[in-house]
N, C-alpha and C positions, 0 to 999 in steps of 0.2 A: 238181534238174538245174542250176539259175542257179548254185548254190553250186558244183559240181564245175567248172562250167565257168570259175570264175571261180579256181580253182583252175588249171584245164589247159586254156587259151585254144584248143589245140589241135584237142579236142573243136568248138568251135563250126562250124556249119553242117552235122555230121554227124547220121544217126541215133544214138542214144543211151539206154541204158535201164540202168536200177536194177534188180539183183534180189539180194533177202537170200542167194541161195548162186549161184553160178558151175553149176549144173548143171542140168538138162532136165527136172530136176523144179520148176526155181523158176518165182515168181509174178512175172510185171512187178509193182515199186512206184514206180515213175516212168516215163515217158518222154518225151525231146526234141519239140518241136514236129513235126520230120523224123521221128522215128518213126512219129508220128501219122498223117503221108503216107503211109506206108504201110502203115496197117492196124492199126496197133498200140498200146493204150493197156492201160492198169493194168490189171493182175489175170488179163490174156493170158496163157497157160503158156509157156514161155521155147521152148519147142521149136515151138510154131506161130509163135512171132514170127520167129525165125530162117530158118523157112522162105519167110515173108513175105518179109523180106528179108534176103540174105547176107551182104550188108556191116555189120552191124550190130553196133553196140560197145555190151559188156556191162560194166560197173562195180559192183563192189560197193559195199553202201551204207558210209560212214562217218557213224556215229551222233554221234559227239562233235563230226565237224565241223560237222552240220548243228543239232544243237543250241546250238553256240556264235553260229551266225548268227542261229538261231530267239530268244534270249534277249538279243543284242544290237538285233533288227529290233522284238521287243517294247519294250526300255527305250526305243527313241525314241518308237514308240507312247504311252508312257505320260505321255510327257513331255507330248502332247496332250489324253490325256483316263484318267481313270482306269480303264475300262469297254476292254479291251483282249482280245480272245478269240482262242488259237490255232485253226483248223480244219483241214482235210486238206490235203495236198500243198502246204506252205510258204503256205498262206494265212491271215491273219488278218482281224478284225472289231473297230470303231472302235467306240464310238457317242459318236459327238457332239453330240447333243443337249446344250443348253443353253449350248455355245461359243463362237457365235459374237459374243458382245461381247468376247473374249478373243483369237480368233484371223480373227474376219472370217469370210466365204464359207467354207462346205464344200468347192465344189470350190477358194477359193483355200488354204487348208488344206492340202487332199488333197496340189495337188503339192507345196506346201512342205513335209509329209511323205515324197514322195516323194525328193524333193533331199535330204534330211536324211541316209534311208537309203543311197543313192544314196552319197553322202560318208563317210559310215560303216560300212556292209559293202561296197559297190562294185557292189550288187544294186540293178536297177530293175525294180520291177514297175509290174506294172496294175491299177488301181486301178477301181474302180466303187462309184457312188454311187447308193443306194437309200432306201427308206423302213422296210424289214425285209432280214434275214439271207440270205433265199431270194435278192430282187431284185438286191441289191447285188452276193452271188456269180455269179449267171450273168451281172450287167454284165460284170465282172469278165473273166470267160472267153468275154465276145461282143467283147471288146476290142482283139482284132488287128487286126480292118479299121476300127475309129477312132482310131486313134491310141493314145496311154496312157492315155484315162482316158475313159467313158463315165458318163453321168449319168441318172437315170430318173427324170422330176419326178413329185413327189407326185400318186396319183391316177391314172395311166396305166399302173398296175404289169401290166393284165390286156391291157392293148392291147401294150405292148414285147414282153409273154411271146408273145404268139400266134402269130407267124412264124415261130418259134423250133423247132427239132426238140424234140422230145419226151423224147428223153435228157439234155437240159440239167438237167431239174427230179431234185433230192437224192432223192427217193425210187423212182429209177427204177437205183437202187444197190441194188436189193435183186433176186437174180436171179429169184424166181419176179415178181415184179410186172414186171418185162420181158419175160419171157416172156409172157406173158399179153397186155400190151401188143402186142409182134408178133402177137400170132395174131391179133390183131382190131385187127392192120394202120393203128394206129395211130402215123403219124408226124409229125403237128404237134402243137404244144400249144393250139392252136385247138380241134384235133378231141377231144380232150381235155374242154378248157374246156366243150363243147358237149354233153355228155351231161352226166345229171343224177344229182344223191347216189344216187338211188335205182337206176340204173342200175350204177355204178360199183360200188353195197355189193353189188350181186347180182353181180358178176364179182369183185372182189377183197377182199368183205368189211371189217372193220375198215379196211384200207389206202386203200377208197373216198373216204372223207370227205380223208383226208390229200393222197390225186392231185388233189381237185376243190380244195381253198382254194390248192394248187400249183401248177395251174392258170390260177387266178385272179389268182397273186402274192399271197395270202395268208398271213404267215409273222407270231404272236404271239409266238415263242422271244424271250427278253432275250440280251444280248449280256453274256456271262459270266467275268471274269475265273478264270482256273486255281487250284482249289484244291489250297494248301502241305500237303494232309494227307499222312501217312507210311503205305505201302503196300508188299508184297513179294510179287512177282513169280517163277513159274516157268513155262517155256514150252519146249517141245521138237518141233521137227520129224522127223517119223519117215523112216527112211531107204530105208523102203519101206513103202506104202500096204497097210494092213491092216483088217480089222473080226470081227478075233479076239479075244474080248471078254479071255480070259487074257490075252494080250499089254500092250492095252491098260491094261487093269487095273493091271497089274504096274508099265507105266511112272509110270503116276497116281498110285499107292503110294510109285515113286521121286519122281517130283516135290513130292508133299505132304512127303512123308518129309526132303527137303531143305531146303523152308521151313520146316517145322516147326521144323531145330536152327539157322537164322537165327533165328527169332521168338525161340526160346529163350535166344541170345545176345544179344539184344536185350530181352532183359524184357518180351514184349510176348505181350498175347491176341488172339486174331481174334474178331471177331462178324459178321464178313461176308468170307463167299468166292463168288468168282465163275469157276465152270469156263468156259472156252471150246476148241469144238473148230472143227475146220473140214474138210470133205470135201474129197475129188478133184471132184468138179463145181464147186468153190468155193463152197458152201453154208454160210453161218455159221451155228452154232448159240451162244447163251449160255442159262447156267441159274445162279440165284442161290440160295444155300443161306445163308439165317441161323442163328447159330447161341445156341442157347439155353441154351448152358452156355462160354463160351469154352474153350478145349483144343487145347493142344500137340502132346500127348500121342497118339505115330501111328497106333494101332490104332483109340483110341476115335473120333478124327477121322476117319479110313475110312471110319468105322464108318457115319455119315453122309454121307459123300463119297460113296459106292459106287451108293446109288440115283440119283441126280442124273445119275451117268454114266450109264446105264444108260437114265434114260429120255431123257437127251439124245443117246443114238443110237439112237433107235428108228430110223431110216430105215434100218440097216443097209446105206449105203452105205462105202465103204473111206474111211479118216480119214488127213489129211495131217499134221495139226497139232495140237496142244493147249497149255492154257495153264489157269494156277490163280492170280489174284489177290486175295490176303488185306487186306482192308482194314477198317475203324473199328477198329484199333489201340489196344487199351487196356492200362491198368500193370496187372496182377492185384493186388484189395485184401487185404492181409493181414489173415487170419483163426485163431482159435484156436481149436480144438478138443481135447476131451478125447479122454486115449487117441490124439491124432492119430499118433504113430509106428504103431499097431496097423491105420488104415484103408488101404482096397483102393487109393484114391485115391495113396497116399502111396507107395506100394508102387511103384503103373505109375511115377512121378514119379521115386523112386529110381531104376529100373529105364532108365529115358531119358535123366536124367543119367550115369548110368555106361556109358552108350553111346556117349554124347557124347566123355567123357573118352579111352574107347579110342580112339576115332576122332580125336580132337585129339592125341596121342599117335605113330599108326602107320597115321593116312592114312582118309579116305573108303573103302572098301574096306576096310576091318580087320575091320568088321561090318556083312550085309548081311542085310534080313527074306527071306525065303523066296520071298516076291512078288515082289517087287523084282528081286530073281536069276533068275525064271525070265522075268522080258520077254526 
């Protein structure tokens, strides 16, 4: 939102909100401070925000812009410490540990970081200084009524957190653990804090132990520089909500089917894919398939894609979104086999390269699988 505004000055002091498409099926992915007033933050359906409020200006996102700031607001970052971590909604994570004979004081640091950026992208944030990744972020976003920058001395992480609403804490991002939380009308992170493992495992299972050290201010995560691996991406918003498994199916076939003849133009094998869908309730689901023979090759890869799907909607609620990313990227090692013109393998191979070619040729469309054609 800093970046668009800073873009169209005009914007400033209004409501304001991000959403990946212009229509009343989209998902808020940002909003202004002023949207916030009234009601409205991320992942809100565009159609109850607007009822919220009338006057409310809708922006599409620009990927490349906000990325150019995100990679310029890191280089200065880096410039302080090498331990640089992107996280959600144009926020980053320092760790400065062992700096300070280098650059003095954290917090004198902090805003000389902040000036830097400031000078450099024309973006001022706020800043919070903590002892872990949890603390430091909700400084961070408890930071409008102290000014820019709040600080939480080592040791007091569980006293700052407790006054605190209860949605501040990262794992209250996840919708059934908020639900859960309201029912049992839980609004500080005090009340929280005050029930016990054994308590919490009996209502939210596994999630228990994670809401109780959250609680606490608790947070052992390392502050994680972005890894430069190579990864291919397909993703489709449906243009109407469906849980008609042919449908689906079919799109999933196209999607695979597409990375596939990238990977292909890229010399490259998968050993790791990751489906993701997402419901109308806004329910994420992911499911991780490894794969034990790497393959391109679209039927066979289906072939194993297809159960995945399958139990990753079992809820049989209607699906918004889906998304297929192909990652540990490897060269295929060349091998000789005897008779190899004669094996089945070499056949589907053939068979996909000369698919390829028509379609490089006389268009995406020139050949399409069966599946594919009837989503």
């Amino acid at each position: 939102m800093a970046v668009e505004r800073l873009r169209d000055s005009s914007l400033r002091g209004k409501p304001v909100v991000i959403c990946a498409r212009h229509t009343p099926r989209s998902l808020i992915f940002s909003a202004s401070r002023e949207a916030r007033a009234e009601g409205i933050w991320e992942g809100l359906p565009l159609t109850r925000a607007l009822r919220r409020c009338r006057h409310l200006m809708v922006l599409p996102p620009d990927e490349r812009l906000y990325r150019k700031a995100a990679d310029e607001v890191s280089r200065v970052l880096g410039t302080y410490s090498p331990l640089v971590e992107s996280g959600l909604w144009g926020r980053f994570y320092v760790d400065m540990t062992g700096t300070t004979r280098l650059f003095g004081d954290t917090q004198d640091s902090a805003f000389r970081i902040r000036g830097r950026v400031q000078d450099s992208v024309g973006l001022a944030g706020t800043l919070g200084i903590g002892s872990n990744k949890l603390v430091s972020g909700v400084a961070a976003r408890v930071v409008e009524t102290h000014g820019d920058l709040y600080a939480v001395p080592s040791g007091s992480e569980a006293s700052f957190l407790a006054p605190l609403r209860v949605r501040m804490l990262p794992a209250l991002r996840d919708r059934k653990v908020r639900t859960l939380v309201e029912e049992l009308n839980i609004r500080m992170i005090r009340e929280l804090a005050a029930l016990s493992i054994l308590q919490l495992n009996a209502v939210f299972g596994k999630r228990g132990v994670v809401l109780h050290r959250q609680a606490l201010g608790i947070d052992d995560r390392p502050v994680r520089p972005p890894e430069s691996k190579p990864f291919v991406l397909e993703e489709q918003t449906l243009d109407e909500d469906t849980n008609d498994d042919g449908v689906l199916l079919g799109m999933l076939f196209g999607m695979m089917e597409r990375a596939c003849r990238r990977m292909r133009a890229m010399g490259v094998l998968p050993r790791t894919v990751w489906f993701h869908l997402r419901h109308t309730d806004g329910v994420d689901v992911t499911r991780r398939l490894s794969l034990h023979t790497p393959t391109t090759t679209d039927w066979l890869l289906f072939r194993e894609l297809e159960p995945v799907y399958l139990k990753a909607s079992e809820r049989r609620q209607r699906i918004r979104y889906m998304s297929l990313t192909f990652t540990d990227l490897i060269f295929p090692t060349p091998q000789m086999t005897l008779f190899e013109s004669l094996t089945h393998s070499s056949k589907e191979e053939s068979l996909v390269a000369a698919l390829d070619r028509i379609r490089e040729r006389h268009g995406e469309k020139a050949v399409r699988w069966g599946r594919e054609a009837a989503a």
